[in-house]
C-alpha positions in Angstrom: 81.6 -77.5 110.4 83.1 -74.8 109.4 85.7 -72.4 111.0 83.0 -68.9 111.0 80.2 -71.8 112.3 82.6 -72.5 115.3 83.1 -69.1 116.3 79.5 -68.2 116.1 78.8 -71.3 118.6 81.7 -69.5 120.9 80.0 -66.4 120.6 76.8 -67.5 122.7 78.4 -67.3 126.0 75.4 -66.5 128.2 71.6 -65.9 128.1 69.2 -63.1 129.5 67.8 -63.4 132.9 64.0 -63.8 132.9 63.6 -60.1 133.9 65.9 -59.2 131.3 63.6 -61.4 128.6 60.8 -59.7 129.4 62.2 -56.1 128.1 64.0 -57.4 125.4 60.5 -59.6 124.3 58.3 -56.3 125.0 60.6 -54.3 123.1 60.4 -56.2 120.3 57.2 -57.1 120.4 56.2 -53.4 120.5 58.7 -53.4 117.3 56.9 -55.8 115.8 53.6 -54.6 116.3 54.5 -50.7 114.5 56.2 -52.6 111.7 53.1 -54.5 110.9 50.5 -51.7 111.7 52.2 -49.9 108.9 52.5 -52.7 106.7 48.8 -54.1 107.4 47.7 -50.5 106.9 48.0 -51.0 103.1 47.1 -54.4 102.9 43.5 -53.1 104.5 43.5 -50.1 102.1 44.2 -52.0 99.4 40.9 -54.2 99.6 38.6 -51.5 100.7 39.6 -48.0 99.2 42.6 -48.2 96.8 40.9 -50.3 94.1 38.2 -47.2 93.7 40.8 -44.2 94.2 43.9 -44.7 92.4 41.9 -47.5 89.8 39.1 -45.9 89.1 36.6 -46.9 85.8 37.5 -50.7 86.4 35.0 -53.7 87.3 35.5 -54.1 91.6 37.5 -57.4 91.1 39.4 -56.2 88.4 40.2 -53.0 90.2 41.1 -55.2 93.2 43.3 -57.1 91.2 44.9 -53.4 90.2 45.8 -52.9 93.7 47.1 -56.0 95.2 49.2 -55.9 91.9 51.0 -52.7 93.7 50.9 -55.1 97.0 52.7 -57.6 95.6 55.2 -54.7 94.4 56.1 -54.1 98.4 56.7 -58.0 98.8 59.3 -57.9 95.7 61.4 -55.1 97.7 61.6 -57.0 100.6 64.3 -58.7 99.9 66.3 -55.9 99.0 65.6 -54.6 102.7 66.7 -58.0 104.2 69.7 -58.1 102.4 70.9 -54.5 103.2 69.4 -54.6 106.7 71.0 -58.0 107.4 74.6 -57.1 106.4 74.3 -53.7 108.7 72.8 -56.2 111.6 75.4 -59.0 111.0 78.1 -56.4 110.8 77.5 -53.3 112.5 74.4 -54.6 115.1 71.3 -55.8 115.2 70.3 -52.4 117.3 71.2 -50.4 114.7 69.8 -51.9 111.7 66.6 -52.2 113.7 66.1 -48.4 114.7 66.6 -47.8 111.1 63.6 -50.6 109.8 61.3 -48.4 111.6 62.5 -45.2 110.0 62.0 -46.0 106.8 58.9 -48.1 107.2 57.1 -45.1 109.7 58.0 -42.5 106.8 57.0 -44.9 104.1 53.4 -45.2 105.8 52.8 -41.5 106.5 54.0 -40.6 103.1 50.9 -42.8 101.8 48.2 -41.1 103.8 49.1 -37.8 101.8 49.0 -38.8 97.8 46.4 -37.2 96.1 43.6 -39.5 94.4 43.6 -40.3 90.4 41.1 -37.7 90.2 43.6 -35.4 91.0 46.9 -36.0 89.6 46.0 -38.8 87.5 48.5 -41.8 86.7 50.9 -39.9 89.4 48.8 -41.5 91.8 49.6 -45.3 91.5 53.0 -44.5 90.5 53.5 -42.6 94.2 51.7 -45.8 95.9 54.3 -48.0 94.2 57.5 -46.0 95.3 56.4 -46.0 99.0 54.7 -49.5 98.6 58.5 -50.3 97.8 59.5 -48.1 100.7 57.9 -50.2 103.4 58.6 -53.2 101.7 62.4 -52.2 102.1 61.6 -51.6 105.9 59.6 -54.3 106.7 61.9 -56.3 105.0 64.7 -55.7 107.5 62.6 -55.7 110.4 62.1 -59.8 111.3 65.4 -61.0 111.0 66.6 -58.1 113.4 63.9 -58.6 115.7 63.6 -62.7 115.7 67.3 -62.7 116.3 67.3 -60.2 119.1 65.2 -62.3 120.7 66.4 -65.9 120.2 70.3 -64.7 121.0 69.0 -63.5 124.3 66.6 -67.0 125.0 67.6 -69.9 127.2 67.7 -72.5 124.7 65.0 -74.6 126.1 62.4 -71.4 125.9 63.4 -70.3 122.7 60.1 -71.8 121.3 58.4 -69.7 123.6 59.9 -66.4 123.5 59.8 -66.3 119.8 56.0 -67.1 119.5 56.0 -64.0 121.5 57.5 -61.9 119.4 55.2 -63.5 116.5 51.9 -61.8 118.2 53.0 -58.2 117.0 51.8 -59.8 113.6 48.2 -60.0 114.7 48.7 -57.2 117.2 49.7 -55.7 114.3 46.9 -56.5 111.9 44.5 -55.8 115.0 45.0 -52.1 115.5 44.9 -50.9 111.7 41.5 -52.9 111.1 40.3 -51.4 114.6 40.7 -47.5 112.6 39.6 -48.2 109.6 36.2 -50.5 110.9 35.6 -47.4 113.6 36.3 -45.0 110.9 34.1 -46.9 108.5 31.2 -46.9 111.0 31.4 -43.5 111.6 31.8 -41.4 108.0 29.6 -42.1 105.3 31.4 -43.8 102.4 32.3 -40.2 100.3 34.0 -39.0 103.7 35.7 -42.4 104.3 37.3 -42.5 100.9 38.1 -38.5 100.4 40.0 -38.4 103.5 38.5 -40.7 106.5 41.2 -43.8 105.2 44.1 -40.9 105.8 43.6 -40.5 109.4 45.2 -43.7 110.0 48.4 -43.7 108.3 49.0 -40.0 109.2 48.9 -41.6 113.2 52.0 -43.9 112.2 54.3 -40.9 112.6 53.1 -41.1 116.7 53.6 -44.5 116.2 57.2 -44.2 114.9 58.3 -42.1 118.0 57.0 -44.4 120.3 58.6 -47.4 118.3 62.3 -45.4 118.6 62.1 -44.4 122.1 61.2 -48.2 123.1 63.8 -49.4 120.6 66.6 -47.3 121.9 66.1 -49.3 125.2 67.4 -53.1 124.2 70.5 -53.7 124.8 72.4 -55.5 121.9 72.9 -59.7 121.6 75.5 -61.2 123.6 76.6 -63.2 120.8 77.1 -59.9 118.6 79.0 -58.5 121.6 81.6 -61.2 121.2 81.7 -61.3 117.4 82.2 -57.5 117.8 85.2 -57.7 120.1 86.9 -60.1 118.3 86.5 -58.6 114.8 84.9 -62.2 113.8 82.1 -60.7 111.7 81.7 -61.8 108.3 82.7 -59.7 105.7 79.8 -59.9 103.1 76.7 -62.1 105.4 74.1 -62.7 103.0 76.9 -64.3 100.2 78.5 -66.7 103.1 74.5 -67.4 104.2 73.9 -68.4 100.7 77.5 -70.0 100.3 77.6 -72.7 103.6 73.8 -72.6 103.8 72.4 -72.6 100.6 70.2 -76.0 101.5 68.5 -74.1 104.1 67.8 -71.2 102.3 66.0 -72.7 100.0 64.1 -75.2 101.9 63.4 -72.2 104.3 61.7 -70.2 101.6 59.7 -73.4 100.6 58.3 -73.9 104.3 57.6 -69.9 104.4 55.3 -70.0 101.0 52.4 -71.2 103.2 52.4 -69.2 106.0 52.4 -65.9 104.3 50.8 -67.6 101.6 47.7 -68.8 103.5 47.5 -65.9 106.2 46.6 -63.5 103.2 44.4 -65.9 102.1 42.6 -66.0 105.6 43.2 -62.4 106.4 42.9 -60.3 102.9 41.7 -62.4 100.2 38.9 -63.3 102.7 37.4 -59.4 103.0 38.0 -58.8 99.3 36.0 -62.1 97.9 33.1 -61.4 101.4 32.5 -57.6 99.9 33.0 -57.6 96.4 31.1 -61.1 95.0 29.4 -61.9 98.1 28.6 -58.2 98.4 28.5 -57.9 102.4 29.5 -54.5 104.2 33.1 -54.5 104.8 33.1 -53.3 108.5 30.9 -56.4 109.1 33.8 -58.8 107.7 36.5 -56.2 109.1 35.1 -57.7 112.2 35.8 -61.5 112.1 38.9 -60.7 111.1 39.7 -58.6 114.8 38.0 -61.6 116.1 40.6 -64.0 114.7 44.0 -62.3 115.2 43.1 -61.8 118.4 42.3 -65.1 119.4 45.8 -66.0 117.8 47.4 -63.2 120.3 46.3 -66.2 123.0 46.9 -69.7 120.4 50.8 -68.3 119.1 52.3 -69.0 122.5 50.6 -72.2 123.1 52.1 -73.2 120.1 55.3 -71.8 120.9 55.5 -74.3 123.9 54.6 -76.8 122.2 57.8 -76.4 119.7 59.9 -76.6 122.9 58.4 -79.4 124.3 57.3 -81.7 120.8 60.3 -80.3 118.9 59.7 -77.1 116.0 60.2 -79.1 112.9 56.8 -81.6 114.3 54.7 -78.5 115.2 55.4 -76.4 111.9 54.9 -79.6 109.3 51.4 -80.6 111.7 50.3 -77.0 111.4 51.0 -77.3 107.5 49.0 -80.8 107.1 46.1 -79.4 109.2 45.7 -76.1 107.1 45.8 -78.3 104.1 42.5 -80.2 105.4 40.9 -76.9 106.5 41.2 -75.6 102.9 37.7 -76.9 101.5 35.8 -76.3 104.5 37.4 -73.0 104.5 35.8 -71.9 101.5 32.7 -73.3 101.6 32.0 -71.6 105.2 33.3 -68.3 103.6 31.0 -69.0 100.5 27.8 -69.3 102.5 27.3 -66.0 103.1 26.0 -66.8 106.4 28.2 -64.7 108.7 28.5 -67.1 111.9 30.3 -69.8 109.5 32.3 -66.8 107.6 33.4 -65.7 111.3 34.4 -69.5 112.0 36.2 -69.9 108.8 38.6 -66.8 109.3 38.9 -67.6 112.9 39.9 -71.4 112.2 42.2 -70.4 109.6 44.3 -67.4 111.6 44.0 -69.1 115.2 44.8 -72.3 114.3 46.1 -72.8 110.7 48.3 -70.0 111.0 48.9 -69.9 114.7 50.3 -73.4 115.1 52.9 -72.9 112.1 53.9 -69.2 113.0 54.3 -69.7 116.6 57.0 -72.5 115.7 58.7 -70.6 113.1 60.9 -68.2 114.6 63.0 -70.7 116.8 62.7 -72.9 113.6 64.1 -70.9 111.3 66.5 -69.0 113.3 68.6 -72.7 114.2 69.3 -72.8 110.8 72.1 -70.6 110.8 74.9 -69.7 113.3 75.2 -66.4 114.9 77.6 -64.2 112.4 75.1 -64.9 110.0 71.7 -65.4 111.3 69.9 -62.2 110.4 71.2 -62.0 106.8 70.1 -65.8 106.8 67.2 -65.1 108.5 66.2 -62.3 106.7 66.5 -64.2 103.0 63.8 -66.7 104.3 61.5 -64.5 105.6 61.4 -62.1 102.7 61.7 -64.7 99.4 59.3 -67.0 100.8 56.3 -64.1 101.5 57.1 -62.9 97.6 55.8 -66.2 96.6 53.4 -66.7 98.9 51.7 -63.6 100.4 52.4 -61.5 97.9 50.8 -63.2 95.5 48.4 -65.4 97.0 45.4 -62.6 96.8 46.0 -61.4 93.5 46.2 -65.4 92.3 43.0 -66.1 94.3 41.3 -63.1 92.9 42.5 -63.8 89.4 40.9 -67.4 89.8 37.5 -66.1 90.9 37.6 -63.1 87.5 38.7 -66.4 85.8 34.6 -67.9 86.1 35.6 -71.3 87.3 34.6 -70.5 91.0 36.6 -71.5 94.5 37.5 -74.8 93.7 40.6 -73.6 91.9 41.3 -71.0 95.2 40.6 -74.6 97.2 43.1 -76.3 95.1 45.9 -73.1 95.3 45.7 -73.3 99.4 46.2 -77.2 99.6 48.9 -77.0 97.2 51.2 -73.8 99.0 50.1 -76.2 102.2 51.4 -79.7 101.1 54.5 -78.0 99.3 55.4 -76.0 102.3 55.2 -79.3 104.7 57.5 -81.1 102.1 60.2 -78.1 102.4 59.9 -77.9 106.1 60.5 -82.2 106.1 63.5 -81.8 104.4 65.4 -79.2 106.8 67.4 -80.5 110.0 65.7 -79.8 113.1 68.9 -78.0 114.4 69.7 -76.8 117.7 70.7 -73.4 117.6 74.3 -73.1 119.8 
C-alpha cells in the first residue's frame, strides 16, 4: 500500500451519529435532487420540444437525433467538471466544491429557459443550447463525487450500503419533479403555447431552486476524513493524476461497470418517450406518465437495494442487477413496441425500479471503496463522468440512429444486452474493497 493510501486510512477517525446522518443524507439528497432537476430538465426538453424549435424543417427522428446530439455534448463536459471539481474537493473541501456545482449548474439551467427559437435568431439558437448544455454538464459533473463522498466519509461502515442508495433517490427525485412541470404544463397549454413559452416556465423556476439548494448546502458540516487531511497538510497535490497513477485498474474497470447504468436508464427513461411519441405516435404526457410512475417506485426499490449491498456484499448486488437487466432487454422492447399502454407502463417501470434500482442503489458504496480518502472524489468523479459519456450520453442517440437505420428494435435489443453483459464483466473484475 502505498504511503498517501495509509494516511487516508488514518484519516477516518470517527463516523456521524445517526442524527447527524440524517442531515448530512437530507442535505445531500436535496443536492442531488436540484442537480438532476436541472439536468433532467433538458433531457425532457430534448425529446419533446427542442427537436421542433432549434431543428426545425427535419423529419421527427432525425430532428430528435439533432438534439440528443447536443445532449450528448453535456455528457462530454462532464468530465472536465469532475476533474476541476474533484481537485478543489480533494484539496480545498468537499463543501466548497459542492456549493459551487450548484452555481454553475442553477445558472446553466435558467440561462436555457431564455434563448430565443431558430425562428428568431437562427443557427445562434443551437449554438447557445450547446454552451450551456456544456455549462451543466461542467456542474453536474462535479456534483456526485462531492456528494457520494460526503456521505460515505460520514457512514458507519456497515450502513454505507444504505446511506448511499439514499443519496441515489435525488436521481429519480430528480427526474420526477421536471416531468411533473412539463406533463402538467403539457395538459394545460395547447401545443403552440407549450412550445412558444409553456417549456420555459420550468427552467426559469431553477433559480428558486438554486437558493433553496445553497441555503440547505451551507448547513453540512465538512468529512471527518478531510478534517484530518486538512490539519495535517496531507492532501495530494494534483488528485485526479495520483487517482489515475496508483488506481488506474479501477478507473477503468469503474467506467466499464458505469456504461450500463447510465447507459440503460436513458434507455428506460428517454429513449423510451422519444421511440412511444415519434414512431409509435402516442401523446407524450400519456408516456410522460409511466415514466413518474417508475422513478417513483425506484424512490422506494433504491434503498432495499442498498441494504442488500450491505448485507450480500456490493460487488454481488451490482453484477445481479447487470445480468438481470440483460434478460429484461427483449421483453423490454417488445412490451414498449405494443403500443398497448399497460405493457408500455410495465416495461419502463420494470426497467427503472428494478434494472436500474438494483445496480444504482449498490453503486455509490461500490465505487466510492475503490479509492482512499485524499483521493476519492477526483477518483470518484472520473468514473461517474467517463462512464455516462459512453453510456448515457450516447445510448439515445445510438438507439435512435438504429431505428432511422430501418432494421427495427432488434438491433436497440442487441445494444442494451451488450452495455449490460460488458458492464457485469467490468464490475467482476474490480476488488470488492472495504473502504477504511
Amino acid at each position: 500500500m502505498h504511503s498517501h493510501e495509509l494516511t487516508a486510512s488514518a484519516a477516518v477517525s470517527r463516523t456521524a451519529s445517526r442524527g447527524e446522518m440524517r442531515k448530512i443524507v437530507t442535505a445531500s439528497v436535496m443536492g442531488t435532487i436540484i442537480e438532476y432537476y436541472d439536468f433532467t430538465l433538458y433531457t425532457t426538453a430534448t425529446a419533446l420540444v427542442f427537436n421542433k424549435i432549434f431543428f426545425p424543417g427535419e423529419s421527427p427522428l432525425v430532428g430528435s437525433l439533432a438534439a440528443f446530439a447536443t445532449y450528448f455534448v453535456g455528457y462530454c463536459a462532464r468530465p472536465l467538471g469532475g476533474v476541476l471539481f474533484g481537485h478543489f474537493g480533494d484539496r480545498i473541501g468537499r463543501k466548497f466544491a459542492l456549493m459551487m456545482t450548484l452555481i454553475i449548474m442553477g445558472l446553466g439551467t435558467f440561462l436555457i429557459g431564455l434563448i430565443p427559437p431558430y425562428a428568431q435568431i437562427g443557427v445562434w439558437a443551437p449554438i447557445a443550447l450547446v454552451v450551456l448544455r456544456c455549462l451543466q454538464g461542467i456542474g453536474i459533473g462535479g456534483e456526485y463525487g462531492g456528494g457520494m463522498t460526503m456521505v460515505v466519509e460520514h457512514a458507519p461502515p456497515e450502513r454505507r450500503g444504505f446511506y448511499s442508495s439514499l443519496v441515489h433517490i435525488g436521481v429519480p427525485a430528480g427526474f420526477l419533479l421536471p416531468i411533473i412541470f412539463i406533463t402538467l404544463l403539457n395538459v394545460a397549454l395547447d401545443e403552440a403555447d407549450f412550445l412558444s413559452w409553456g417549456w420555459r416556465v420550468p427552467f426559469l423556476l431553477s433559480v428558486v431552486l438554486l437558493g433553496v439548494g445553497m441555503f440547505i448546502r451551507s448547513q453540512i458540516e465538512e468529512t471527518p476524513a478531510f478534517k484530518r487531511m486538512k490539519r495535517d497538510g496531507t492532501q495530494a497535490k494534483v488528485p485526479v493524476l495520483e487517482a489515475l497513477r496508483y488506481h488506474t485498474r479501477d478507473v477503468v474497470l469503474g467506467i466499464g461497470a458505469k456504461i450500463a447504468e447510465s447507459g440503460l436508464f436513458n434507455i428506460y427513461a428517454v429513449f423510451a418517450i422519444s421511440y412511444c411519441v415519434n414512431v409509435l405516435g402516442m401523446k407524450s404526457q400519456i408516456v410522460l406518465y409511466g415514466i413518474l410512475l417508475a422513478c417513483l417506485l425506484e424512490c422506494f426499490t433504491l434503498p432495499l437495494f442498498g441494504r442488500m449491498a450491505d448485507r450480500y456484499g456490493k460487488k454481488r448486488v451490482y453484477i445481479g442487477g447487470m445480468i438481470a437487466q440483460a434478460l429484461l432487454a427483449w421483453p423490454f422492447m417488445l412490451m414498449l413496441a405494443s403500443g398497448q399502454l399497460p405493457l408500455i407502463y410495465l416495461a419502463i417501470a420494470l426497467g427503472l425500479a428494478i434494472g436500474h434500482g438494483s445496480t444504482f442503489g449498490a453503486q455509490g458504496a461500490f465505487f466510492s471503496s475503490l479509492f482512499p480518502a485524499l483521493v476519492r472524489y477526483s477518483g470518484l468523479s472520473l468514473v461517474q463522468q467517463i462512464g455516462p459519456i459512453l453510456g448515457g450520453g450516447l445510448s439515445p442517440m445510438i438507439a435512435t440512429a438504429l431505428l432511422v437505420s430501418g432494421e427495427g428494435y432488434g438491433w436497440v435489443i442487441g445494444y442494451m444486452v451488450f452495455m449490460a453483459l460488458l458492464s457485469a464483466l467490468s464490475a467482476w473484475r474490480l476488488r470488492d474493497a472495504k473502504m477504511e
